[in-house]
Backbone as XML, in Angstrom:
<?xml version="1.0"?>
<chain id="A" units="angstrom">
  <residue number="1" name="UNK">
    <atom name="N" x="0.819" y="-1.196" z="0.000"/>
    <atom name="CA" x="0.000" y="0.000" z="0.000"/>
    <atom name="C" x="0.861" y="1.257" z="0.000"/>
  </residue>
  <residue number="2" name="UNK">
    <atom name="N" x="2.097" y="1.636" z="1.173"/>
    <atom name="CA" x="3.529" y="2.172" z="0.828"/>
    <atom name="C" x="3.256" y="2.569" z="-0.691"/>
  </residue>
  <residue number="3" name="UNK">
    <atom name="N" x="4.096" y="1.847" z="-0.891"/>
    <atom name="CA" x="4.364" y="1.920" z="-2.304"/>
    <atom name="C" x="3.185" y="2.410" z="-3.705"/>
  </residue>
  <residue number="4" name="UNK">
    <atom name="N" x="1.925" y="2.252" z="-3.522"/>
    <atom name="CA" x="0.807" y="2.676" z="-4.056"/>
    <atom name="C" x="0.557" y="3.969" z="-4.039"/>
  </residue>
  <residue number="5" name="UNK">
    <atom name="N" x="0.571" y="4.542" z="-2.755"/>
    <atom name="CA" x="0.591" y="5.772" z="-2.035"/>
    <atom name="C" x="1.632" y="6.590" z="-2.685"/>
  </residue>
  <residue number="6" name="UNK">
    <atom name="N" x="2.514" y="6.379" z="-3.135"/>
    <atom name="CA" x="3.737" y="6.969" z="-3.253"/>
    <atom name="C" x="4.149" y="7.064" z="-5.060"/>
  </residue>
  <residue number="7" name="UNK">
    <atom name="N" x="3.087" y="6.342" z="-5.536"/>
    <atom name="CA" x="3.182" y="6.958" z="-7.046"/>
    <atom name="C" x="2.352" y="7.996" z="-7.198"/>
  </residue>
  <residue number="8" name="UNK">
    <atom name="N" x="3.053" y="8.345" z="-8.385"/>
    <atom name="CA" x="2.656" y="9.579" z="-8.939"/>
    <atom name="C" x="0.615" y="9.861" z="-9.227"/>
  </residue>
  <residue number="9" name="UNK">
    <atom name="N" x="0.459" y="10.742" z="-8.880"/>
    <atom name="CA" x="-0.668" y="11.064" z="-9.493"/>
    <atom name="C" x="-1.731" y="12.829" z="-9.536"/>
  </residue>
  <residue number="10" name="UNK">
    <atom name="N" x="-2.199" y="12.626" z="-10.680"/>
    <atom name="CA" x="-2.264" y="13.864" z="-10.841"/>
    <atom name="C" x="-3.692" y="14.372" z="-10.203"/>
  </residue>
  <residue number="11" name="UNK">
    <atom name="N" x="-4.630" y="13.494" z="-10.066"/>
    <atom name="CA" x="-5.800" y="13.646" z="-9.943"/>
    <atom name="C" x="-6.145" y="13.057" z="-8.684"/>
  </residue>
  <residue number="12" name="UNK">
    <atom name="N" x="-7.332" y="13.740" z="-7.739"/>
    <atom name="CA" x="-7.781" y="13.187" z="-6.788"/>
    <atom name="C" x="-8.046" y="11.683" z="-6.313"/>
  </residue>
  <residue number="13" name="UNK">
    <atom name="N" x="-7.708" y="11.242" z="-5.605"/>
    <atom name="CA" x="-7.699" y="9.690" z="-5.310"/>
    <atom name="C" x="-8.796" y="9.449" z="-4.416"/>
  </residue>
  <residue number="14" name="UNK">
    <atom name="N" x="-10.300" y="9.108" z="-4.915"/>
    <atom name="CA" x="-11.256" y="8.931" z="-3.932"/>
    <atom name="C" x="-11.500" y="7.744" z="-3.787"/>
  </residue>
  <residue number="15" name="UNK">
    <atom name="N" x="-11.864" y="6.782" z="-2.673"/>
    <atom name="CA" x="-12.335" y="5.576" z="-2.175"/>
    <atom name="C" x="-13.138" y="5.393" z="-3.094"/>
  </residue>
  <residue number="16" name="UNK">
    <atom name="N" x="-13.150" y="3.749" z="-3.482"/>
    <atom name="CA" x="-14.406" y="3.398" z="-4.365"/>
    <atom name="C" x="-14.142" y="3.260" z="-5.665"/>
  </residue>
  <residue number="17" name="UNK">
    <atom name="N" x="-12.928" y="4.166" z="-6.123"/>
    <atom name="CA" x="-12.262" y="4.293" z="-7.789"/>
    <atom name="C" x="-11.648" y="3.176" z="-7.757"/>
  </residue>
  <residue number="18" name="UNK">
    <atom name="N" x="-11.118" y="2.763" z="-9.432"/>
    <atom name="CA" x="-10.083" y="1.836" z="-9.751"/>
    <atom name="C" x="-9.295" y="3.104" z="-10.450"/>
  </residue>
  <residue number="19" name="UNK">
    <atom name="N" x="-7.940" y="2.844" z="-9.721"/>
    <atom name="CA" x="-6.914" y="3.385" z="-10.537"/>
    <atom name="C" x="-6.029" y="2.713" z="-11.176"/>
  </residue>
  <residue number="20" name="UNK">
    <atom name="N" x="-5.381" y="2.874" z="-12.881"/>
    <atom name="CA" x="-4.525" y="2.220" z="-13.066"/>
    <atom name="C" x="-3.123" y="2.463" z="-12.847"/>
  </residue>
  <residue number="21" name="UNK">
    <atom name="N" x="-2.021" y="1.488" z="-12.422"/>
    <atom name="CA" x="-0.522" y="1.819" z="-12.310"/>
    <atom name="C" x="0.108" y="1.561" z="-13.569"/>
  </residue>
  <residue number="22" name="UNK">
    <atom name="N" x="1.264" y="2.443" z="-13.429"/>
    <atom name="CA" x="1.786" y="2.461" z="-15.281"/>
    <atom name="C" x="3.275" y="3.167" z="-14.686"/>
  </residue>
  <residue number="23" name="UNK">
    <atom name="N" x="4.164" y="2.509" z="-15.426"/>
    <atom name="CA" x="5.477" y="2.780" z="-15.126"/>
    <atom name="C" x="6.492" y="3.596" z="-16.213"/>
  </residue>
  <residue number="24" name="UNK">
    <atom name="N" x="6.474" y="4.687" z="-16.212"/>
    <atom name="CA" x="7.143" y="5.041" z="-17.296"/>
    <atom name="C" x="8.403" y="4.414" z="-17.804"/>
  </residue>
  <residue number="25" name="UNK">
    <atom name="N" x="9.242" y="5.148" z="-18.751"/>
    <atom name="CA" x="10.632" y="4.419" z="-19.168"/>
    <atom name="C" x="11.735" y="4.654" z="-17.946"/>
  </residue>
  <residue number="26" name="UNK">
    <atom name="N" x="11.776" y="6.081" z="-17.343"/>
    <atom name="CA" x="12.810" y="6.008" z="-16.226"/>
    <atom name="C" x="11.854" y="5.200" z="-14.981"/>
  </residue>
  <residue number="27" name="UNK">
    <atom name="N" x="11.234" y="4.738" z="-15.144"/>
    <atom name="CA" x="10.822" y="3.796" z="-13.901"/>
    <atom name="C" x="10.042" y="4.258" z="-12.818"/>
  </residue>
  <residue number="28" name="UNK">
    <atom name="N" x="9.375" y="5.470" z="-13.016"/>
    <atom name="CA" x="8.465" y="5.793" z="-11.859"/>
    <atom name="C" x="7.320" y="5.693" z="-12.204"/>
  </residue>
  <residue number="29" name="UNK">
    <atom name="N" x="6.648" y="4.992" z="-11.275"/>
    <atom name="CA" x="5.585" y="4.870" z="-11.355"/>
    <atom name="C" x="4.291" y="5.830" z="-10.832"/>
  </residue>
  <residue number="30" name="UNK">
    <atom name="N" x="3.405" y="6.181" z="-11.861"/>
    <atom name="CA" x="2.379" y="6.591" z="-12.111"/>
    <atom name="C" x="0.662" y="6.171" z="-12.474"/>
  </residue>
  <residue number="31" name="UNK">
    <atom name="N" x="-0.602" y="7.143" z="-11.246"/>
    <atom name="CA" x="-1.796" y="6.287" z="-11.909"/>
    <atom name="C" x="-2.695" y="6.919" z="-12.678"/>
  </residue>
  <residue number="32" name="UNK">
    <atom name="N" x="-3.449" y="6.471" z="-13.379"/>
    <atom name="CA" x="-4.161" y="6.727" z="-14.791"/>
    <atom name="C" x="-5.639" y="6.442" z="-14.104"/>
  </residue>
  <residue number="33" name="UNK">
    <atom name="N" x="-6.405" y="7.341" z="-14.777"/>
    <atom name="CA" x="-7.898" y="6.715" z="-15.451"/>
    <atom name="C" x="-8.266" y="5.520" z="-16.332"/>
  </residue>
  <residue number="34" name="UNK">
    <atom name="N" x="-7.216" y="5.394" z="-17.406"/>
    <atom name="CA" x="-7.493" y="4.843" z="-18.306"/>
    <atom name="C" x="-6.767" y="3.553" z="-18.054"/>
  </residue>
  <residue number="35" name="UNK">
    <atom name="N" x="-7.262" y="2.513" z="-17.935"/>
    <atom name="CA" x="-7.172" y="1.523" z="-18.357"/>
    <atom name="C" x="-6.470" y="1.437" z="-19.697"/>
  </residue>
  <residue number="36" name="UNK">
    <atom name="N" x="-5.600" y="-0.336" z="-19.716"/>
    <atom name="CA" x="-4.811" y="-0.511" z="-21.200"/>
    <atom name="C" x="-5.434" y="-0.857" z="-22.670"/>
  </residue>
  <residue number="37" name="UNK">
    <atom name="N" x="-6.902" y="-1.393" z="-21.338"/>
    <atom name="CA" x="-8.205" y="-1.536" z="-22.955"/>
    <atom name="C" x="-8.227" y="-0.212" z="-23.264"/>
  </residue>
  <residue number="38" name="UNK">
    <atom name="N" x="-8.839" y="0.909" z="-22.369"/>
    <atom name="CA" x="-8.926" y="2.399" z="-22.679"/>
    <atom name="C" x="-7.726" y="2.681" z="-24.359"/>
  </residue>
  <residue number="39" name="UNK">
    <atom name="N" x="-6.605" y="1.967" z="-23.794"/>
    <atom name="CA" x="-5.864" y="2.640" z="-25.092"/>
    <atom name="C" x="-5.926" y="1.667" z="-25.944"/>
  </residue>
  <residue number="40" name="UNK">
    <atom name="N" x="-6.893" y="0.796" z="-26.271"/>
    <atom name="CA" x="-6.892" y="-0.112" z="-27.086"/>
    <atom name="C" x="-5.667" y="-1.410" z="-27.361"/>
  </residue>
  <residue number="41" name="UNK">
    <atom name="N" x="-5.230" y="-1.589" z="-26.152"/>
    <atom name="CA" x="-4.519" y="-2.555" z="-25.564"/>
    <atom name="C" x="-3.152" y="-1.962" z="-25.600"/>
  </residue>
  <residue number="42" name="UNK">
    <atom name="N" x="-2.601" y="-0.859" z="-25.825"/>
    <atom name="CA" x="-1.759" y="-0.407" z="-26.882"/>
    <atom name="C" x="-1.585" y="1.347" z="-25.795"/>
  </residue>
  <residue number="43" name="UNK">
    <atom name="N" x="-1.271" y="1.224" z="-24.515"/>
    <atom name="CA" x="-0.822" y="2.005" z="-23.370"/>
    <atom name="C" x="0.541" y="2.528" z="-23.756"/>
  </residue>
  <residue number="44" name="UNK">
    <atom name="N" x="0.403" y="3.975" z="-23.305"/>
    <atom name="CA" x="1.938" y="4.279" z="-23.723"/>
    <atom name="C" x="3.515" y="3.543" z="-22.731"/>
  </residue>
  <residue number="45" name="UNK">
    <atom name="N" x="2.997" y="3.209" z="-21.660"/>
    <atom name="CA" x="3.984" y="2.909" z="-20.885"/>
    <atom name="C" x="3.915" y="1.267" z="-20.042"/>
  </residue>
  <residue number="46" name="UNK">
    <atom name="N" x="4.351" y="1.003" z="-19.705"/>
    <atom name="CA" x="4.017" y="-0.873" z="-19.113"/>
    <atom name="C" x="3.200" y="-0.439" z="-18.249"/>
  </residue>
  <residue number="47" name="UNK">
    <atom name="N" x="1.864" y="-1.270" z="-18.187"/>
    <atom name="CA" x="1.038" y="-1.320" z="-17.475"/>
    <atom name="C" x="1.071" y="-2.482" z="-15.922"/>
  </residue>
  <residue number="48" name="UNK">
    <atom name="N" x="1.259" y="-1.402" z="-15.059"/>
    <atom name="CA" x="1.628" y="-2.641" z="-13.525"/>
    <atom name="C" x="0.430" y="-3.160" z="-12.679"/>
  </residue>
  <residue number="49" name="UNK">
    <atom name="N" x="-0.374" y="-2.700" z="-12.939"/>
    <atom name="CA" x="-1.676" y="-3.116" z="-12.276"/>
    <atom name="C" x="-2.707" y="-2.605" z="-12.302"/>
  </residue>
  <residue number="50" name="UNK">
    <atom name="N" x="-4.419" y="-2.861" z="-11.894"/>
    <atom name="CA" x="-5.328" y="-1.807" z="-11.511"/>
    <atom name="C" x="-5.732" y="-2.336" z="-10.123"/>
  </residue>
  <residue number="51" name="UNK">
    <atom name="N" x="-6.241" y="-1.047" z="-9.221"/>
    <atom name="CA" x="-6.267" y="-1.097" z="-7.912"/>
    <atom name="C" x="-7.207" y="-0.160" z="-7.617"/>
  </residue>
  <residue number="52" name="UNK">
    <atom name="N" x="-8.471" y="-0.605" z="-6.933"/>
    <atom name="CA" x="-9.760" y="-0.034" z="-6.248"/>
    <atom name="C" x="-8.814" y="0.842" z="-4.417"/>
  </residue>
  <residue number="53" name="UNK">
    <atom name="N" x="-9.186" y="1.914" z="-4.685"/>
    <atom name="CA" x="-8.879" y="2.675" z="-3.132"/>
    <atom name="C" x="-10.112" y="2.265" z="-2.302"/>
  </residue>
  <residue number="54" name="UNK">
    <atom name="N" x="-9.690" y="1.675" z="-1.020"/>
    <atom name="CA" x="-10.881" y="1.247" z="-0.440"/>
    <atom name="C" x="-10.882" y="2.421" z="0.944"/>
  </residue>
  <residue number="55" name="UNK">
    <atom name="N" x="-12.264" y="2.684" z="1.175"/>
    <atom name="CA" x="-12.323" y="3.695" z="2.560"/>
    <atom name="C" x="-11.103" y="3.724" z="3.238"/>
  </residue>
  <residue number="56" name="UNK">
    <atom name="N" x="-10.385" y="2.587" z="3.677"/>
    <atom name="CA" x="-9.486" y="2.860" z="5.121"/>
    <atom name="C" x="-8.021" y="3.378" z="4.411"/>
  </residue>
  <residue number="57" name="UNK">
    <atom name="N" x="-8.739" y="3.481" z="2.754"/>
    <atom name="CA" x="-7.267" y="3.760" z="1.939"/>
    <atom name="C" x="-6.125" y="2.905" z="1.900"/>
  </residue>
  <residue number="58" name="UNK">
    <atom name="N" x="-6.129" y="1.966" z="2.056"/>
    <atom name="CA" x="-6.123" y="0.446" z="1.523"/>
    <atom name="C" x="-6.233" y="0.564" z="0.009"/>
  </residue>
  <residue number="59" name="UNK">
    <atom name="N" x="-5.392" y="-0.574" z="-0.856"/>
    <atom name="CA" x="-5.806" y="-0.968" z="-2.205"/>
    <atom name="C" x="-6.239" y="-1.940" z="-2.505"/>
  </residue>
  <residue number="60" name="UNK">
    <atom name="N" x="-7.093" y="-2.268" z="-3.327"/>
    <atom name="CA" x="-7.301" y="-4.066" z="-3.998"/>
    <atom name="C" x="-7.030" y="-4.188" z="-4.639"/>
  </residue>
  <residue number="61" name="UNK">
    <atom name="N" x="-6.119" y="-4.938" z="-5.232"/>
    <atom name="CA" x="-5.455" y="-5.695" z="-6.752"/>
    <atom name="C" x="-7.181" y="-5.458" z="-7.201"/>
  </residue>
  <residue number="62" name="UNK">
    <atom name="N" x="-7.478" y="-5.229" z="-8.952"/>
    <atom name="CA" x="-8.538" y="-5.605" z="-9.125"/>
    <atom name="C" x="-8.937" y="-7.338" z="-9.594"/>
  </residue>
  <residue number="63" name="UNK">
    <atom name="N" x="-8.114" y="-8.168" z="-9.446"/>
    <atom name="CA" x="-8.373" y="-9.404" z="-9.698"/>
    <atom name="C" x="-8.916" y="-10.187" z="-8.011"/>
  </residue>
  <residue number="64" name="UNK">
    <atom name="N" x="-8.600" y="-8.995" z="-7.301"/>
    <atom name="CA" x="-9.561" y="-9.538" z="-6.247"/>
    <atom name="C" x="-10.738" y="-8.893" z="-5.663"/>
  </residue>
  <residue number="65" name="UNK">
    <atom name="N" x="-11.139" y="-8.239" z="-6.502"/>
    <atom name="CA" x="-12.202" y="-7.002" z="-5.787"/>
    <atom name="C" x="-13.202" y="-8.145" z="-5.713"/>
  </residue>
  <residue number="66" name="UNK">
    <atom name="N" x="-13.484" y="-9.133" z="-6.808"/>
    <atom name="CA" x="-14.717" y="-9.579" z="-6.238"/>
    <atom name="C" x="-14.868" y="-10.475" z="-5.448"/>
  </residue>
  <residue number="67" name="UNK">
    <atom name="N" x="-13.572" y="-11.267" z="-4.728"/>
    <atom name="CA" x="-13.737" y="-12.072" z="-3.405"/>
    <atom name="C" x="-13.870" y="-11.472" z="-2.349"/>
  </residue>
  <residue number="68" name="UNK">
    <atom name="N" x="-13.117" y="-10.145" z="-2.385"/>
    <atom name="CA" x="-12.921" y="-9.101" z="-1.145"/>
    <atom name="C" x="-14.307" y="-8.747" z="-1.006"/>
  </residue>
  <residue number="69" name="UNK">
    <atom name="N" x="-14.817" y="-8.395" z="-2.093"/>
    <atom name="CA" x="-16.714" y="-7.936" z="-1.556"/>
    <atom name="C" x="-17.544" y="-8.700" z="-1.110"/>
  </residue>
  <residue number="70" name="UNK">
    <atom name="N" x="-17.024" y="-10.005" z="-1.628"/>
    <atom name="CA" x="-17.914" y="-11.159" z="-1.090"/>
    <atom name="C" x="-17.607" y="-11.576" z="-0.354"/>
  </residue>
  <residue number="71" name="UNK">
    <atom name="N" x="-16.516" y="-11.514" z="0.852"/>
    <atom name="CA" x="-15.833" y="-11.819" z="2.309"/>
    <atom name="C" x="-16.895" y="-10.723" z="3.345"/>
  </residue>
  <residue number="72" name="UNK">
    <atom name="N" x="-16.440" y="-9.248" z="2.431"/>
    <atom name="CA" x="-17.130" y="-8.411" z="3.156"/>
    <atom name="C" x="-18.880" y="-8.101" z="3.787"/>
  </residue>
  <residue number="73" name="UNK">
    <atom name="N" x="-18.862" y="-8.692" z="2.326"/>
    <atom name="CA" x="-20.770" y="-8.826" z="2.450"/>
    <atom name="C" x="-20.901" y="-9.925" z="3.849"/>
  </residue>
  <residue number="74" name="UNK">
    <atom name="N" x="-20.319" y="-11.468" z="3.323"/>
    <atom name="CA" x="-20.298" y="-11.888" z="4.061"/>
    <atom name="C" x="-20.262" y="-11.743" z="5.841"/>
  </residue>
  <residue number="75" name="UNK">
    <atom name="N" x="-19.111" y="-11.055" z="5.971"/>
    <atom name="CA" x="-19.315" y="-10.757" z="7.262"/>
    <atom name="C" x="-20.064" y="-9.551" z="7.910"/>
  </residue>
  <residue number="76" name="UNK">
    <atom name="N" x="-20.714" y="-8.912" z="6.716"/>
    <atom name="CA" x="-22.015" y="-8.142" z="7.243"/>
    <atom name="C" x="-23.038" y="-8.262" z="7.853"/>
  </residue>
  <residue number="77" name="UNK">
    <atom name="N" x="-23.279" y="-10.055" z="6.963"/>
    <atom name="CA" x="-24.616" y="-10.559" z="7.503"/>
    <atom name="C" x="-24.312" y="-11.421" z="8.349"/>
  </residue>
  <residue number="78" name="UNK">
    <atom name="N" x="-22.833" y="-11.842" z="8.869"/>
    <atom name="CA" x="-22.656" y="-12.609" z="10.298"/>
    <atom name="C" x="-23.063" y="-11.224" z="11.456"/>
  </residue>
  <residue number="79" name="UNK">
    <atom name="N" x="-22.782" y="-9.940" z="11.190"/>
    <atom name="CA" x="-22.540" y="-9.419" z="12.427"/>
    <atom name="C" x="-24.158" y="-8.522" z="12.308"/>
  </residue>
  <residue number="80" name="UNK">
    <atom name="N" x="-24.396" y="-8.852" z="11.260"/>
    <atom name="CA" x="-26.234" y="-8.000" z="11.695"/>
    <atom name="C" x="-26.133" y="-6.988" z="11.171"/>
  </residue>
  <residue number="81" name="UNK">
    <atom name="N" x="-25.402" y="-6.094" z="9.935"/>
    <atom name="CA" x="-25.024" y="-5.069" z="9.815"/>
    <atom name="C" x="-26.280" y="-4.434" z="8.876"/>
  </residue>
  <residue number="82" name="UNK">
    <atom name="N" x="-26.750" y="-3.801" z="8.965"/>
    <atom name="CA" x="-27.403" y="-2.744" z="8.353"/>
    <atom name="C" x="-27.852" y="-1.251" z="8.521"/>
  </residue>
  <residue number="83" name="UNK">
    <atom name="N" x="-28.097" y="-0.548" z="7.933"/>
    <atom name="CA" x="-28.040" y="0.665" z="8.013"/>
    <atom name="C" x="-29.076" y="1.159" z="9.552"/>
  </residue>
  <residue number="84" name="UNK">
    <atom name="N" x="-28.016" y="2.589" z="10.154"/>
    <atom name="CA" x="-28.209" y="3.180" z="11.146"/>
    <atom name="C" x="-30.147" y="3.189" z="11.106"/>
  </residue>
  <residue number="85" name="UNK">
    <atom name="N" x="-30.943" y="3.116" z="12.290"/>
    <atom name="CA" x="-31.935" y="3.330" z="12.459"/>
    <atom name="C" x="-32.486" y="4.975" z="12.659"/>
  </residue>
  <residue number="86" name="UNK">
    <atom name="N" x="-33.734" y="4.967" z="12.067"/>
    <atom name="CA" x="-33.840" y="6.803" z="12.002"/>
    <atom name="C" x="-34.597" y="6.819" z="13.611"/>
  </residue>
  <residue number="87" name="UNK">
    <atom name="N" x="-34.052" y="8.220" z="13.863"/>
    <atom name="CA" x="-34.547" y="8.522" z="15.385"/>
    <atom name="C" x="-35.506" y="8.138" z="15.467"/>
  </residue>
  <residue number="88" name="UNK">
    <atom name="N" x="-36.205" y="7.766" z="16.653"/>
    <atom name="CA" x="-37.501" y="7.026" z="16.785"/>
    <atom name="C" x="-37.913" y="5.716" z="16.617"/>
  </residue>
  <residue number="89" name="UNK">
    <atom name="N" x="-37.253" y="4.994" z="16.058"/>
    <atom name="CA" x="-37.528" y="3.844" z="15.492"/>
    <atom name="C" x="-36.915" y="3.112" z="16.569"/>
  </residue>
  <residue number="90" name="UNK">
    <atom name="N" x="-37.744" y="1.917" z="17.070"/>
    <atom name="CA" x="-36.849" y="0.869" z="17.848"/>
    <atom name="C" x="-36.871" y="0.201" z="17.464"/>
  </residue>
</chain>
């Protein structure tokens, strides 16, 4: 995550996005909007990964976003989780 944190980027990094990593020729790494499909497989620079920013600002490889949601869901409905009750309501 270190290391995620610490590439380049030009644009706001909000929870919930996939960003892509891309390494230029001198070797620093930088993240994109665009995806390598985006450039029609055909990215200007080596493409190193894509990675969802999660709330605690944390990353997910995206080849695991969808076990990670389904761990998470999971332990939503072990612990009873659903949304805050509106005043009044018991």
């Amino acid at each position: 995550d270190a290391e995620l944190h610490r590439a380049r980027c030009t644009l706001q990094k909000r929870p919930g996005h996939i960003y892509h990593l891309y390494r230029d020729p001198e070797g620093a790494l930088y993240f994109s909007l665009l995806s390598p499909e985006d450039w029609n497989g055909n990215p200007p620079h080596a493409h190193q990964g894509s990675y969802r920013l999660e709330m605690d600002m944390s990353w997910t490889p995206a080849e695991t976003i969808a076990p990670r949601d389904a761990q998470v869901r999971a332990a939503q409905r072990l612990l009873g989780s659903r949304e805050p009750h509106e005043e009044g309501d018991s």
